[in-house]
Each structure stands twice: as structure tokens, then as C-alpha cells.
N, C-alpha and C positions, 0 to 999 in steps of 0.2 A: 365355561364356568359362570360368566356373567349371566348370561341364557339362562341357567339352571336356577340360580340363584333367583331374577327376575321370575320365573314360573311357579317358585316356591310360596314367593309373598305373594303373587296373584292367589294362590291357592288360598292363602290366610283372609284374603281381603274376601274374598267369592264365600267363606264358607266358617264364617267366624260364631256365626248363632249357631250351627251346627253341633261346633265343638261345645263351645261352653252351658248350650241347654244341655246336654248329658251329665254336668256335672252341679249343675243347682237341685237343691231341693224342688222339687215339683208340686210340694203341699203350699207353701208359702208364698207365692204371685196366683194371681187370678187364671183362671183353667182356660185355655181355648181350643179349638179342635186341635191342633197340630201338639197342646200339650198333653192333650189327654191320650196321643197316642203314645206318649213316651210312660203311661203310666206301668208300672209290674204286670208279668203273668207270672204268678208263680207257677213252679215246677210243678209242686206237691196240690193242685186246684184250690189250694185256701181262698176264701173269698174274704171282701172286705169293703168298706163303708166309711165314706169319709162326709164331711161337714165344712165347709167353708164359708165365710162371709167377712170379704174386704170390702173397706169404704162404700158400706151398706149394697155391697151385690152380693148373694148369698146362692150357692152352689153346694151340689151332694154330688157323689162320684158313687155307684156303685158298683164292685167290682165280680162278676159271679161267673163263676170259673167249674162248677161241679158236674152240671149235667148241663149237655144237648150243646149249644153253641158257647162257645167262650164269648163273654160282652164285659163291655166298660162301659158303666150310663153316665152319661154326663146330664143331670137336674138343672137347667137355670132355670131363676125363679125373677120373677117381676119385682115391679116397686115396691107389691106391698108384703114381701117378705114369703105371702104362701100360695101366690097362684102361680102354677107354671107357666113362664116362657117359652121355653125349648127343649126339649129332648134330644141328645147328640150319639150315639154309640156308633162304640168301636168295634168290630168282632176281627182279633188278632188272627185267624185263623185265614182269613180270606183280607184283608187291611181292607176290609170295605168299612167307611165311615158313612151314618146314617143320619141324618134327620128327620127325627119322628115326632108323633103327639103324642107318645107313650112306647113303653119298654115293651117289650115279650119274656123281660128278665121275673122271676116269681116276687123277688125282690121290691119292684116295683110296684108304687102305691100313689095316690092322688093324695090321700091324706097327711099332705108335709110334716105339718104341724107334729101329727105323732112319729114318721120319720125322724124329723129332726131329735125331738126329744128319745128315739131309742137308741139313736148314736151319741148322745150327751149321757145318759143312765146309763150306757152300757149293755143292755136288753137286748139289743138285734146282734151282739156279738155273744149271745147264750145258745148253744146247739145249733148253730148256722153255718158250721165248719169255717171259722175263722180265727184269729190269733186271739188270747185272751186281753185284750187291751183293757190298759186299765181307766176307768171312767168317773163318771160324777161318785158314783158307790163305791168309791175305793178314796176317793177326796174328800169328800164331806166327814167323815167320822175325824181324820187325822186331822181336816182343819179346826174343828169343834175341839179336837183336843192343846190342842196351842201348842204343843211343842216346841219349844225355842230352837230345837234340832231340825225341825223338819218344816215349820212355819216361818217365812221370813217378808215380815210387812213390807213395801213400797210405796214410793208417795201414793200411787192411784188406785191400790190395789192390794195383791199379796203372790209370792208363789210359794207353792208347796211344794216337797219333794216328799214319793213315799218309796219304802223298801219290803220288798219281799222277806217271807218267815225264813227265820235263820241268815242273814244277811241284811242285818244290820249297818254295816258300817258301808252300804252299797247299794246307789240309790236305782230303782229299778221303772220308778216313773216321776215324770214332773207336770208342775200346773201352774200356769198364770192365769188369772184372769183380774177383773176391775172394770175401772172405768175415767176416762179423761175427756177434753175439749172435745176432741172428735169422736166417742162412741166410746162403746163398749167392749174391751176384749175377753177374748176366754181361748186357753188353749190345752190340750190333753197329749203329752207325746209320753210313749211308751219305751222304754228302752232296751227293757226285756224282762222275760217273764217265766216262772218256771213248769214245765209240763208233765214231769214225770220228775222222782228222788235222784234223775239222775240225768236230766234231760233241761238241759236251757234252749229256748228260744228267744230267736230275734224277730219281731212283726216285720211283715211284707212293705208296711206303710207304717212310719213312729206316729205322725200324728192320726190322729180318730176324729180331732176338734182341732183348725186353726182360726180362730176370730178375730179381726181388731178393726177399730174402725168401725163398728157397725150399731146400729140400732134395730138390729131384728130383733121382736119382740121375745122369742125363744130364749133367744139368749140373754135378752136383759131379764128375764124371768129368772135363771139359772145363777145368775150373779147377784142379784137383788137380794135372793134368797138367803144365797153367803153371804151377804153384807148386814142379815139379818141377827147371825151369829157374832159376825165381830166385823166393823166398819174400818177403811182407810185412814190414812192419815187426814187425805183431801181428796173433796171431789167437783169436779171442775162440771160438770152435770145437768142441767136445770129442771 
């Protein structure tokens, strides 16, 4: 019995990252290969497209799942926000992980700058067979409109919650963003969305946009703009 017991906790000690990366979010810490292989395949090949940038290192994930080989690109991007780094994919199919100078995904493009901003608009999630996540054009009118319902100021910033037609009382997407000491955040998670009078979905991946921490220009572009509309309480900025 003692034996058994001792082999059990050896087990817990040998293989504790194991357990507990299956049960964190994987949008919200910084990507590395080993995490990017834990990302979604969905069943149904939805593809998808994500934006990250912590404590100003800024990463795109794309995920393209329709035709020829299944991949996960993993974008890092250097100091100054838009020349690539690295190129990493994943092809679930065979677990071969790859380091390249570029994708073979259609998806794939040099030009960051509009990348980024068509995962913040929402644009590269229009006819690309993927979840309708909700985006900057689905946040921008409800903030303009103040709603004390659905607009709720913060010291550094603001979040938004908005709700899909006929469900009201049931929030269907949220949004921070701002700005403090350390940088700029902006985030877009989606909760769900509706696809047909009779059909709900749930996205493969909530968030679209996790930012904080960061001074990538894109994204202070994006917040600046809201801030153009209606400003913080404080901002800690220079």
C-alpha cells in the first residue's frame, strides 16, 4: 500500500504541467511551441485567427483547417511590433511542428499591419468559414452609444458588454480595453453567437483579441480612437 501510494505522488510530481496546461485558457499567457500544439482542431474545419500581444511581444495564431493540410501558424513578430520573427506550425495531422520563414497556409501574409487590424475589425472573420466573432464593428456603435446597461467605465479604461437581437437580458460578447503604467490593453471574447432562428453557437476560440501590457502601435491605434469618443477616468500614459 505504502509502494502504491509513493508511485502515485511520484506520478503528480513527474507530470504536474501536463495536467494543469489542459485546463488553462491558452489565449491568455504568451504562445510557445508546446502551447500551440495544445490549440483546437475543430471537428466541423472552422478556421480561426487570433491576435495577441503581452508585455509588448505580440503574436497571431492562425488556425486553417479547410483545405489540403490542417496547420496552426504560430506569427512572432520582433521589437518593432511588424517584422516577423518566427514562423512555427503545427500540422495535427502528422504532430510535425515546423519552423519556417513563412506559411503555405492561404491565410498567410507579410503584411502584419493589415492582418492585425482585420482580426481587430473583424474583416478576416467575413466568408473565411469561421465563427462569427464579434469585433471592433460590433463595439464601436454600442460604446458611442453610452448605455449605462452595457457601457461600464473603469479607472483606466471601459468594458463593454454587447447582446445579440432578441436577447437582451443575455450578454453575448464582452470588451475591455484602455490604457495604464504598463501599456495598452484591448480584449474581444465572444461568448456566443447566433447562426441560424434556431441554431446557437459557441466559437472554437472566445477570444479574437487578448492585449495588455502592450504598446503595439495597432493597437494603441484602436484604443486611442475610442478614447476619441469618450475618455477614462485616468490615464497613467505619457
Amino acid at each position: 500500500m505504502k509502494k502504491t501510494v509513493v508511485c502515485i505522488f511520484l506520478l503528480f510530481m513527474l507530470f504536474p504541467s501536463v495536467y494543469s496546461q489542459s485546463h488553462i485558457d491558452l489565449q491568455i499567457k504568451k504562445i510557445d511551441s508546446y502551447r500551440l500544439k495544445l490549440f483546437p482542431v475543430p471537428e466541423d474545419g472552422r478556421n480561426y485567427f487570433f491576435l495577441q500581444s503581452i508585455d509588448d511581444m505580440t503574436q497571431i495564431v492562425i488556425g486553417d483547417f479547410m483545405q489540403g493540410e490542417k496547420r496552426i501558424v504560430l506569427i512572432n513578430l520582433a521589437g518593432d511590433y511588424n517584422t516577423i520573427k518566427s514562423v512555427i506550425e503545427y500540422q495535427p495531422r502528422t504532430k510535425k511542428l515546423l519552423r519556417r520563414k513563412h506559411s503555405e497556409s492561404k491565410f498567410f501574409t507579410t503584411d502584419i499591419a493589415k492582418l492585425k487590424k482585420d482580426i481587430i475589425s473583424g474583416s478576416i472573420f467575413k466568408n473565411n468559414s469561421t465563427d462569427d466573432m464579434r469585433s471592433y464593428d460590433s463595439l464601436e456603435p454600442v460604446f458611442r452609444e453610452n448605455d449605462a446597461g452595457r457601457v461600464f467605465p473603469d479607472v483606466y479604461g471601459f468594458n463593454v458588454k454587447v447582446s445579440e437581437v432578441d436577447h437582451e437580458n443575455r450578454y453575448s460578447a464582452m470588451f475591455t480595453f484602455g490604457k495604464a503604467s504598463r501599456g495598452y490593453y484591448l480584449q474581444f471574447k465572444t461568448l456566443y453567437y447566433i447562426k441560424t432562428a434556431t441554431t446557437e453557437m459557441k466559437p472554437v476560440l472566445k477570444y479574437s483579441v487578448y492585449c495588455k501590457n502592450t504598446h503595439d502601435p495597432v493597437i494603441q491605434e484602436y484604443v486611442e480612437n475610442l478614447f476619441k469618443i469618450r475618455k477614462p477616468a485616468s490615464v497613467d500614459i505619457k
